[in-house]
C-alpha positions in Angstrom: 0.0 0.0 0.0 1.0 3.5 -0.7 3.0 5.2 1.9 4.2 9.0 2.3 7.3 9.9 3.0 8.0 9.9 6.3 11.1 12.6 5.9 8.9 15.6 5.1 6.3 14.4 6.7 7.1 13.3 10.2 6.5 15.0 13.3 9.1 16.9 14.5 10.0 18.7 17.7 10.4 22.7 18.0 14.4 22.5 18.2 14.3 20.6 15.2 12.2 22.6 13.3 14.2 25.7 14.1 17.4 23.9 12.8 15.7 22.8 9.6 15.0 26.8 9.2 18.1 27.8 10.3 19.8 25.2 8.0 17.5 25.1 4.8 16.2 28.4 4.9 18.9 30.7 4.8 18.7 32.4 1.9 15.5 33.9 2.8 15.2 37.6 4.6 15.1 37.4 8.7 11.4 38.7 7.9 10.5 35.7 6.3 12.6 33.2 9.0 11.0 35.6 11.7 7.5 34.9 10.7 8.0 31.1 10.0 10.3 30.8 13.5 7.4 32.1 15.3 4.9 29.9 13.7 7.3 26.9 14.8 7.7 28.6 18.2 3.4 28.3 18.5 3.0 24.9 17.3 1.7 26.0 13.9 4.4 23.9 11.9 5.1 20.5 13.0 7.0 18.8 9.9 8.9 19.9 7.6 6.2 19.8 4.7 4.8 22.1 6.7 7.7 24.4 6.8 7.7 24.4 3.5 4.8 25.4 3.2 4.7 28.3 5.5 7.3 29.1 3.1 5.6 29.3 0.1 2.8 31.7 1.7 5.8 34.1 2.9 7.6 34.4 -0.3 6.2 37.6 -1.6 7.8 39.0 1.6 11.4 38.8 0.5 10.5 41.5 -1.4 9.4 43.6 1.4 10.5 47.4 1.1 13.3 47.8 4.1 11.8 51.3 5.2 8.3 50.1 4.7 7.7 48.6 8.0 5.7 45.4 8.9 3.0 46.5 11.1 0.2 44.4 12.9 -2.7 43.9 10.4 0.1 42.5 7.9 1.8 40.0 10.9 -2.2 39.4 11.0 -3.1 38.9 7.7 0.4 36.4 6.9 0.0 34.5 10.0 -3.5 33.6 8.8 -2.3 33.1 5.2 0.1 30.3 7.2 -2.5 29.0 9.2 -5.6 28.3 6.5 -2.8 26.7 3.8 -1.4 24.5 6.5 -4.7 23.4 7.8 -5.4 22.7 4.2 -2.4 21.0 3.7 -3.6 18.9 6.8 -7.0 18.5 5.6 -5.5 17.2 2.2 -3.3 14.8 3.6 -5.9 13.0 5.5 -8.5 12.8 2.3 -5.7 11.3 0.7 -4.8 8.8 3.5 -8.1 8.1 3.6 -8.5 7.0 0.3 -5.5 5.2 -0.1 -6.9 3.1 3.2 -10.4 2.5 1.2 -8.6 1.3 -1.7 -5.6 0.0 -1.2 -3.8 2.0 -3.8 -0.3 1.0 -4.2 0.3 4.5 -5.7 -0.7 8.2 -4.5 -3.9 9.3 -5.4 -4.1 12.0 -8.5 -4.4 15.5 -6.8 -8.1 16.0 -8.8 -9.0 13.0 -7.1 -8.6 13.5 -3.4 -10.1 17.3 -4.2 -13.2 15.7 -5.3 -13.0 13.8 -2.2 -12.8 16.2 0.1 -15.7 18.7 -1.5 -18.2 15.3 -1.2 -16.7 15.0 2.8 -17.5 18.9 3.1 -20.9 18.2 1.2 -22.1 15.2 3.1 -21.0 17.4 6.6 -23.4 20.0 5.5 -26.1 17.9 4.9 -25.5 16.5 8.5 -25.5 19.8 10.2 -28.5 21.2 8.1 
């Protein structure tokens, strides 16, 4: 049966986290590492697929104006950018377990696929709570 790999995809503790940034993510501005060191710090990120992908919703910032400042409603409005694409990263990875469990795949799922999956598991939850 189909497994993910467990490098990127393991748990991980804070210390280790914070050396995979320190290590991997160097060439990006101490805005960027600030924002995703603090996300680490509050148990946001917990792998380092996740790190990545904290990543990915910061890279716009390495473009940040030096002068500009970084106020409050933008920490707010990246920290929430971090936190909906990692809880749909989350979401994503357990549609996909969970059809690789129903099925028995010996391969991972197409992406399409496991989409359609999780709209009929948000569908059929509506239909419970309505």
């Amino acid at each position: 049966m189909y497994k993910k790999c467990e490098h990127y995809n393991s748990v991980l503790s804070k210390a280790e986290l914070e050396k995979e940034l320190s290590t991997h993510y160097r060439g990006e501005t101490d805005l960027v590492r600030c924002l995703m060191s603090r996300k680490i710090q509050d148990g946001t990120i917990q792998t380092r697929h996740e790190l990545g992908t904290a990543n990915e919703e910061l890279w716009s910032l390495n473009d940040w104006p030096e002068g500009h400042g970084f106020g409050s409603s933008d920490f707010y409005h990246y920290n929430l950018s971090i936190d909906k694409a990692i809880a749909d990263e989350r979401a994503y990875h357990r549609a996909e377990a969970e059809l690789v469990a129903i099925n028995k795949l010996e391969q991972a799922p197409k992406f399409e696929t496991v989409r359609a999956y999780m709209k009929i598991n948000e569908k059929l939850k509506e239909g419970m709570v309505a």
